[in-house]
N, C-alpha and C positions, 0 to 999 in steps of 0.2 A: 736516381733511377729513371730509366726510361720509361714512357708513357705507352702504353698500346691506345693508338685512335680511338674513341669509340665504335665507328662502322666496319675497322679492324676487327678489334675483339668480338663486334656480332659474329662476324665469320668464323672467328676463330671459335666460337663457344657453340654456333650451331653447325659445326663442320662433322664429315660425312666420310669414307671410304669403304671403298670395294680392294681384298686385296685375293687374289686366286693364283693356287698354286705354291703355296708357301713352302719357303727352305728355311733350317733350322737357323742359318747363319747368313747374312748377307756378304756375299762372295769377294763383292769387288769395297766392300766398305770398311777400313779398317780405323776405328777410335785411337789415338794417339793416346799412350797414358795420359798425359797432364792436361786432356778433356775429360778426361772420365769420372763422371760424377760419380754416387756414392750406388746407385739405382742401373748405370748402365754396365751390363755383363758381356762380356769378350770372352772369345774362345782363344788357346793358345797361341793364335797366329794374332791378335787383337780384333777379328772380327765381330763385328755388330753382333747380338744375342736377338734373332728377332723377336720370338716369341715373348720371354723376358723384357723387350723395350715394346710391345702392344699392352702392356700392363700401364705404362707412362703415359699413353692418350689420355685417359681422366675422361671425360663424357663424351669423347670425341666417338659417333656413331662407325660402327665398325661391320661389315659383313666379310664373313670368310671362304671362299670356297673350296674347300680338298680332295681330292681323289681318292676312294679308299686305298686303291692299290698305288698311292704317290711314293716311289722308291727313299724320296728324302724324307719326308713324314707323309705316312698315310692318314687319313681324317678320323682315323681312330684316336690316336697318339696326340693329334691338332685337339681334338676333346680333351683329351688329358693335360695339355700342357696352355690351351685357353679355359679350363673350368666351363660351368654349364651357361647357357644362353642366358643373358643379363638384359635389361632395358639399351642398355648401348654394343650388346654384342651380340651378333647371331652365326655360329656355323653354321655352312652348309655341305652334308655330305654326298659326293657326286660318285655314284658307282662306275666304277671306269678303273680300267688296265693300266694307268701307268699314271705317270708326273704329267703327262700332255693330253690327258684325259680321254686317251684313245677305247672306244667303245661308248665313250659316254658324254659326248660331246651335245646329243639333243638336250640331254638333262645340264649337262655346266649352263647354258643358253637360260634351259629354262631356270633353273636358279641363279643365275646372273638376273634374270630380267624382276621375280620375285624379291631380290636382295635388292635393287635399285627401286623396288615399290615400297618397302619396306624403311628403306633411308627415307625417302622422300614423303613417307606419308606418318611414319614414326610406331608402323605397326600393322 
């Protein structure tokens, strides 16, 4: 078995993301069966499950931010299908008209910029 570096795995164990604007499936990414482990879920075209594979980060520090009114998942639904705010996960819900956060674009900014303090300061 391969070794991960040590100075590797720091990264990889104190690693960090912002992701906004979430769709339930990744569009362009499609899991070939005979990659698919026992954890990763495809939809009937073999598309990525995203929600489902944010479950597979393990302590890897997560901020999310959704639109209420996001036609592919509103941040209602992102609550229900991320569970409630953990030590490594935080939603954040952004009142706003649509998937492109139109109406609510000062508030995505300012939760953008809170979700990037929050990674960085672990709280």
């Amino acid at each position: 078995m391969r070794q991960i570096p040590e100075k590797a795995g720091e990264v990889i164990r104190n690693s960090s993301a912002v992701a906004i604007a979430l769709v339930r499936e990744a569009v362009y990414l499609r899991v070939p069966e005979h990659e698919r482990g026992p954890n990763i879920q495809v939809d009937d075209q073999g598309r990525l499950q995203i929600y489902p594979a944010l479950k597979l980060l393990g302590s890897t520090r997560l901020a999310v931010i959704q639109s209420t009114n996001d036609k592919y998942v509103p941040s209602a639904e992102s609550r229900q299908l991320l569970g409630p705010d953990m030590a490594a996960l935080r939603l954040y819900q952004v009142e706003a008209r649509d998937h492109g956060f139109r109406g609510g674009r000062d508030l995505l900014f300012k939760d953008l910029d809170e979700a990037m303090g929050w990674l960085e300061h672990g709280g």
